[in-house]
N, C-alpha and C positions, 0 to 999 in steps of 0.2 A: 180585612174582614172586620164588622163592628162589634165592639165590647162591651156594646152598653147595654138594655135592656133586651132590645130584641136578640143578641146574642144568646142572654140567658133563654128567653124563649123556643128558640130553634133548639138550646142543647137542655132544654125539658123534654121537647117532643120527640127527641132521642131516644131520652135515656126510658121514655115509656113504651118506645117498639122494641129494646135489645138489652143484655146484660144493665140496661142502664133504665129498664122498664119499672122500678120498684121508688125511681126517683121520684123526691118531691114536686109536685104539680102548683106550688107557690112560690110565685116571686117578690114578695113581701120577706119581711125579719119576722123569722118566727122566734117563741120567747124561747129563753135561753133553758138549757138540759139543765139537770141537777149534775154536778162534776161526778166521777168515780170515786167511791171510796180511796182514799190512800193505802200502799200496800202498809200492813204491822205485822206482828210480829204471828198473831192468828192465821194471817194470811199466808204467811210462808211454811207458817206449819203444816196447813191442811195440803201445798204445793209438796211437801216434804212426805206427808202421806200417803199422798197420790203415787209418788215415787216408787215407795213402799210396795203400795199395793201392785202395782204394775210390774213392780220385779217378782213378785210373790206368784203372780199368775204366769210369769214368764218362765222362771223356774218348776214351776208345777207341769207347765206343757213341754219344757225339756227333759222332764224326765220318763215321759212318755218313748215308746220305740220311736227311730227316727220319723219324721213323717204324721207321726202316729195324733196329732195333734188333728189333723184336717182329713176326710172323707172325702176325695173326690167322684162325681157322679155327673148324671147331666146338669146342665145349666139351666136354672129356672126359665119360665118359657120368657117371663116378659123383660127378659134382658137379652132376646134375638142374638144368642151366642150363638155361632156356628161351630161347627166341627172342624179342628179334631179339641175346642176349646173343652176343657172338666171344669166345674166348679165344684167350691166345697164355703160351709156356711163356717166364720170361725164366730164365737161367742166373743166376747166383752164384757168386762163392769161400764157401766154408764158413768158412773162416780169410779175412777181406781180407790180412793181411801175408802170406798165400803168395797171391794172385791167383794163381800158375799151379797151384795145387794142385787137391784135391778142390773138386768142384761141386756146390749144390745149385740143385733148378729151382720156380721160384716160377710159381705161376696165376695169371693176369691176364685180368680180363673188361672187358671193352667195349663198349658202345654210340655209335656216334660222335651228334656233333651234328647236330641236326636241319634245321637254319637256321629252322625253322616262322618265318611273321609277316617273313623276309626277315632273321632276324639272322645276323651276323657271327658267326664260327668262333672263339672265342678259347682256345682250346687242348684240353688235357686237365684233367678235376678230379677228384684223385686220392683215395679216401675209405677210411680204415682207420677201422674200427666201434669199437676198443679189447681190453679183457680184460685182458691180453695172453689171446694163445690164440683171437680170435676171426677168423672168416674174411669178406672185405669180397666175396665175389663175388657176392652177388647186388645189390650197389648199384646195377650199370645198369639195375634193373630202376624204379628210380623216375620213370626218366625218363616211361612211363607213366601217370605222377598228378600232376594238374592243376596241387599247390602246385612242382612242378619243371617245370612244360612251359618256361618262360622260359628258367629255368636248362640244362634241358636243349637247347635248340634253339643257345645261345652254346657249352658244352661238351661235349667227349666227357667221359662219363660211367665211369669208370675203378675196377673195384675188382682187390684183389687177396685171396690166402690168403697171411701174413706166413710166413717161415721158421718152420719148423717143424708147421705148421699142415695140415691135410690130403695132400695129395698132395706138399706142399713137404718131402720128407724128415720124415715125420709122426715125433714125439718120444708116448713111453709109456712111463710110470713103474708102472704100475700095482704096487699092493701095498697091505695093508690100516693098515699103521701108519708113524707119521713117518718112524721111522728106515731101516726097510724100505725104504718110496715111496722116499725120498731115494738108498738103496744100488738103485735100481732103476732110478731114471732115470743113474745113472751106466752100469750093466750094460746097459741097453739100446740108449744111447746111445754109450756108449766117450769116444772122445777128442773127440767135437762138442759133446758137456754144454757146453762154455763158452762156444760160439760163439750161444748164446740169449739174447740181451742186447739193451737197448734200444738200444743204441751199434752192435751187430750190424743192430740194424732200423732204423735211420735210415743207415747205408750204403747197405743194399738197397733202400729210398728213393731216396737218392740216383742209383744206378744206374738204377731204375727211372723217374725224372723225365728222365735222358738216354736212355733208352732208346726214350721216347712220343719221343722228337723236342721237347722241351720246353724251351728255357734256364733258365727258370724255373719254379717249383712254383705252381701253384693246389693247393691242399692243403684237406681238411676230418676232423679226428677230433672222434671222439668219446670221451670217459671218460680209458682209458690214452692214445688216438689225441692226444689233446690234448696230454701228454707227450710222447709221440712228436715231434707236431708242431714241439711250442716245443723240445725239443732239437735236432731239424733246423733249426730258426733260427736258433737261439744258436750252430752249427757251420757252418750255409751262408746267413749272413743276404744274400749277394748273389746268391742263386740262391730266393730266393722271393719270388713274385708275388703271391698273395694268401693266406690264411690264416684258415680260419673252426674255432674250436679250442671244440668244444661240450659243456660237463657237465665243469669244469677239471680236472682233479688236480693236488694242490698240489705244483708242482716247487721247493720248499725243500729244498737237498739235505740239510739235517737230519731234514727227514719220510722220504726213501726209503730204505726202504717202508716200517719196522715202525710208525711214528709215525702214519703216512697210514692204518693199517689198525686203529690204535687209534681214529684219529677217526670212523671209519666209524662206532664204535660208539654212541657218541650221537646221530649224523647217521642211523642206523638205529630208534632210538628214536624221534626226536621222527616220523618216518614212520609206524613203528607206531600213534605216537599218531594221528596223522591219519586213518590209517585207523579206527582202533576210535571215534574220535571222529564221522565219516562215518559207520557205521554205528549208533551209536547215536542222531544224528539219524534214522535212517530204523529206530527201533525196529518203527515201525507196519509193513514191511514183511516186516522180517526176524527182528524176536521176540530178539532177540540180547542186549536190557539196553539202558537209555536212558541210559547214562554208560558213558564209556570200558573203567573199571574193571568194570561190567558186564560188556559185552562181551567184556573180558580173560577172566573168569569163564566165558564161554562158550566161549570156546575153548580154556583150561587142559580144562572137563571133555570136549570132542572130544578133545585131544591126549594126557589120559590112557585115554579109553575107547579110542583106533588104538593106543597101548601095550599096553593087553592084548590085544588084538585085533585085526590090520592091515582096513583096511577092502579089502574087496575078496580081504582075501589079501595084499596088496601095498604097502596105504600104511599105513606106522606114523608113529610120531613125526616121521622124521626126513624123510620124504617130505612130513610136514603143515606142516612150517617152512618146507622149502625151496618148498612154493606159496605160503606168507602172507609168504616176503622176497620173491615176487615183489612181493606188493601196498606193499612198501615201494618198489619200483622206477618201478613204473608205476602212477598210481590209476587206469588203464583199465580195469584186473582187479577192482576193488573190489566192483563190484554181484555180478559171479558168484563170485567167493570168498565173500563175506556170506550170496550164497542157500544156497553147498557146506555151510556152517556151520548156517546155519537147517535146513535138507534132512535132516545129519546127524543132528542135534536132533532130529528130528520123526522119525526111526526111518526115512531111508531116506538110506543112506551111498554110491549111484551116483553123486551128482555131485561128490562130494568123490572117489571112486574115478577118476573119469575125468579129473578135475582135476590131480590131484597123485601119477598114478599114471606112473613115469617114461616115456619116449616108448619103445614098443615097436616101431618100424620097426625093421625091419632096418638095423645101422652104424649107431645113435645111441648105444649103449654104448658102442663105439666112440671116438664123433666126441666125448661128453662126456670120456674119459679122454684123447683127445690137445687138446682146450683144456686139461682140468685141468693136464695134463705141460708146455704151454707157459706158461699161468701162473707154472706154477712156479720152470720154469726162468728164466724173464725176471726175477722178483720176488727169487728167490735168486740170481742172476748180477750185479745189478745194485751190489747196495749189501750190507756188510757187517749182519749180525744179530745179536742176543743168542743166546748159545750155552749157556745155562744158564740151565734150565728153570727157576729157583728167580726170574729175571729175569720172563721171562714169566707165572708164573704171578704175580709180586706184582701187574703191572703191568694183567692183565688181570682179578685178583678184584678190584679197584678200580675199573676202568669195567662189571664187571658190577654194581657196588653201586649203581650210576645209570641204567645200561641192558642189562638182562638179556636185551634181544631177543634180537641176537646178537651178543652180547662176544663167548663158546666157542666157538662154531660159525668166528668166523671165526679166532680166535686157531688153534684147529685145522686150519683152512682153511691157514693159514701156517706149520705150525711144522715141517714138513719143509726149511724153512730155516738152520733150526740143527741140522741132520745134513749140509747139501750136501758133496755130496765134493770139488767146486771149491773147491778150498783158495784161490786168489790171485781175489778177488772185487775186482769194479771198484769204483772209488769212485762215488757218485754225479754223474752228469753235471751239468753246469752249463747253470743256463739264466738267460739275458739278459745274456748280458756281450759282447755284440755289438749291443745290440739299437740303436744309433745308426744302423746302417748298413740296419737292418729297414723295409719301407716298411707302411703301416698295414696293423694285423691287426684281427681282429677276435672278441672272445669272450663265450661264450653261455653263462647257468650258471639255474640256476631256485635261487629263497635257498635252500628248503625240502630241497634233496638228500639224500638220504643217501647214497649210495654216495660221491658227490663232493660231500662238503660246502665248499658256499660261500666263507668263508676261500680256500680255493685259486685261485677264480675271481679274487680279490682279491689274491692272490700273485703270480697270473700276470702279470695285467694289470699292477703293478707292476715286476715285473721284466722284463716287454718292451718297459717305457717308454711316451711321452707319444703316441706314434701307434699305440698298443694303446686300443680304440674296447669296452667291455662295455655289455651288452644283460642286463638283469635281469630272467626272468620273474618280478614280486613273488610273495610268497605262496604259490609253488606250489614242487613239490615231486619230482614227475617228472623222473627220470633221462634224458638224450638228450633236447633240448627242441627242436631243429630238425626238421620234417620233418609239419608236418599239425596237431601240437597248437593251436599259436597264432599266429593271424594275422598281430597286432603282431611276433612272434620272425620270421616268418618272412619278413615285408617287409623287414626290416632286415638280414637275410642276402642274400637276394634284392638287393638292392640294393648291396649290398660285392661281390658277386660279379660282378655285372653294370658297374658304372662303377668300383670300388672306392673309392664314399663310406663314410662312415660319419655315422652323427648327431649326434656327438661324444664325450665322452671316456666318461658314463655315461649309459644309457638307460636306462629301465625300461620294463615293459611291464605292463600288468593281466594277472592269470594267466588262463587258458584256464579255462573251465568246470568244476566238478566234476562224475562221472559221475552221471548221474540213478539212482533205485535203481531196479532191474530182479530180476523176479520169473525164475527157470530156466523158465518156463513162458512169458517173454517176451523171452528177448534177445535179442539182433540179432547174435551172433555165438557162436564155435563157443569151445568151452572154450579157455584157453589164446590164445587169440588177441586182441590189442591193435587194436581198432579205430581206422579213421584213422591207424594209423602202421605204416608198411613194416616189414616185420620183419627189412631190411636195416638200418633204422637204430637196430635196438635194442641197443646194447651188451650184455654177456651177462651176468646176473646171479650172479656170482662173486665 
């Protein structure tokens, strides 16, 4: 695949149909950011106060009867909760170091425990999906499928929407180029830009684990969630109970973020590979080329035929990427993305239309630009970035020279980073330097990831020490691995959560099935949708 200009072009036109929509629309050197303030000694203060305040609000809502923190009732209408889902609104400081200041109010969904089979009640299991930017409220809906009836009948079943995120004071940046987006999320947001941090969302954690009535965290992320998690450990390691941290991201704070979003890019590749590799075992079915590079070939000439021509009207380039990084995400999607391709081929572009043509409901426009705005702000709040494009681009025509899936696209995806207007950016948070006092965790990663490659799973586990218990799905390759895919993953979860064993320091597991190849005139399920796996537990492909 080419690296050179028109590369960049195709992974523009990307990243403006999907997660990677808010990218810059120039291929020119744009002039270089103003750097981040350095952290001093001010800086760490006001991080010190923050602390402060966030345990002060934490112990104030422990002292309340148990529970007594949160009101559950119905679920506001325009978060389409079903029943038997309760919500309850929990408050926030916007700033923790003014606790008495401005508030924002966070969504919290609930199913409690079932006791099914006669089990025991053992608290709340609190589940944030990742992104950032993504919203956890449909998680209590798992409790409804078979591989959680267990888990469900011992917990209440708890999600939330993280600050900033739908109704939680929803964050929008919108605007069509880097520097824009960036001057946009400042203008729209004002003086809160800063308080979107993952330092910010593990407070709100915290509060919200006093607030179920809890002393301790039963906890499970996924992707960023996993970050999430392990910095609430490394900050409150005698206030968590158990800890299931699934799909790692690597908390090296030399990787946060710009280094973690370069790995993707290979970790994105060998995905790609998988897939084109899949489908040309099943040439017989889908006509696509019987080698990888084949089937590359088949989809270069769909990708330039939606270039001149959107299929449908509506899917071009950049809308036919962001459905085939689905199939880097999940290989559930495999077989109907292969037939969308075959379909196209043979002179009829409906399935690849219906497939990769954005969600037209009503508020998904929407609901995509405030994930995209909370991404961003998390990822550029978090940890200082190169601020000069001449950085970025060396750094990223170099891993498109090895993996041109999507280097651009995601490099794009990020570089409203080095325009943010939060001048005094945090340092990257530290994880495991408490972890003595941590009681075992437990972590889930599949080798093959690409979003979250491996390496991290391996990071982590290290630095939260010798009672950090990893679960390796071999071979496989699927993003978010708890939750339906594999049996083996999922007993061993099932089973940390329930007695808090583990099977020791490293487990592996045989990977789950690859999907059988399925013709559009025989699948078992509707476009777009990931069989076997809730689409509460799908981290969001960003």
């Amino acid at each position: 695949m080419r690296t050179t200009l028109p590369d960049r072009r195709h992974a523009t036109a990307t990243a403006t149909a999907t997660a990677a929509a808010l990218l810059c629309l120039v291929l020119g050197s744009p002039a270089p950011a103003r750097a981040a303030t350095p952290p001093d000694g001010g800086a760490a203060r006001r991080v010190a106060a923050a602390d402060a305040g966030a345990e002060a609000v934490a112990r104030r809502m422990a002292r309340r009867p148990a529970g007594g923190g949160l009101v559950f009732g119905p679920c506001p209408e325009a978060e389409e909760l079903p029943s038997p889902i309760r919500c309850a609104s929990l408050a926030v400081p916007l700033d923790y170091a003014r606790p008495g200041g401005p508030q924002i109010r966070l969504t919290v969904s609930r199913v409690p425990a079932t006791g099914r089979g006669g089990a025991a009640r053992q608290g709340a299991l609190v589940y944030n999906p990742g992104g950032p930017g993504a919203s956890g409220l449909f998680f209590p809906l798992v409790a409804g499928l078979p591989e959680w009836e267990r888990i469900g009948a011992a917990y209440d079943l708890v999600g939330y929407a993280p600050r900033g995120v739908g109704g939680a004071a929803p964050l929008s940046c919108e605007d069509p180029a880097a520097r824009a987006y960036a001057r946009g999320c400042a203008q729209r947001s004002g003086a809160a830009l800063p308080y979107y941090s993952t330092l910010d969302n593990v407070r709100d954690l915290h509060v919200l684990r006093a607030a179920l009535g809890e002393p301790k965290l039963t906890f499970m992320g996924a992707s960023y969630g996993t970050y999430l998690g392990a910095v609430y450990a490394t900050r409150h390691p005698g206030h968590v109970r158990r800890m299931v941290l699934d799909s790692a991201v690597n908390p090296d704070p030399r990787r946060i973020w710009y280094l973690n979003n370069l790995d993707q890019a290979a970790g994105f590749e060998r995905r790609w590979h998988d897939f084109r590799a899949w489908a040309a075992r099943h040439h017989a079915v889908y006509g696509l080329g019987g080698t990888p590079e084949a089937v590359q070939a088949s989809y270069e000439k769909v990708r330039d035929a939606v270039e001149r021509a959107p299929a449908g009207g509506v899917v071009g380039s950049g809308e036919l990427q962001s459905a085939f990084l689905q199939a880097a995400y999940y290989d559930e999607v495999w077989p109907e993305r292969a037939a969308a391709l075959s379909a196209f081929l043979a002179g009829n572009p409906g399935p690849l239309t219906e497939q990769a043509r954005p969600d037209p409901e009503p508020g998904a426009a929407a609901a995509r630009e405030n994930a995209r705005a909370v991404y961003t702000a998390v990822l550029c709040n978090d940890a200082p970035w190169p601020a000069d494009w001449a950085v970025w681009d060396r750094d990223n025509t170099e891993a498109a020279r090895r993996a041109p899936f999507e280097t651009w696209a995601n490099a794009f995806l990020n570089l409203p980073c080095a325009y943010w207007p939060v001048r005094e950016r945090q340092q990257p948070a530290a994880v495991g330097e408490q972890r003595a006092a941590l009681p075992g965790t437990l972590v889930v990663a599949a080798e093959r990831d690409g979003a979250t490659p491996y390496p991290g799973a391996l990071e982590l586990q290290r630095r939260l020490g010798r009672r950090a218990s990893l679960v390796t799905e071999a071979g496989a390759g699927a993003h978010g691995v708890v939750g339906g895919r594999n049996a083996c993953v999922d007993g061993h979860v099932e089973r940390y959560l329930l007695t808090g064993a583990t099977a020791g320091w490293r487990v592996r597991c045989a990977p789950h099935p690859e999907p059988a190849p399925v013709s559009l005139d025989n699948r078992a399920a509707e476009p777009g949708r990931v069989p076997g796996v809730p689409r509460a537990l799908l981290p969001p492909a960003v």
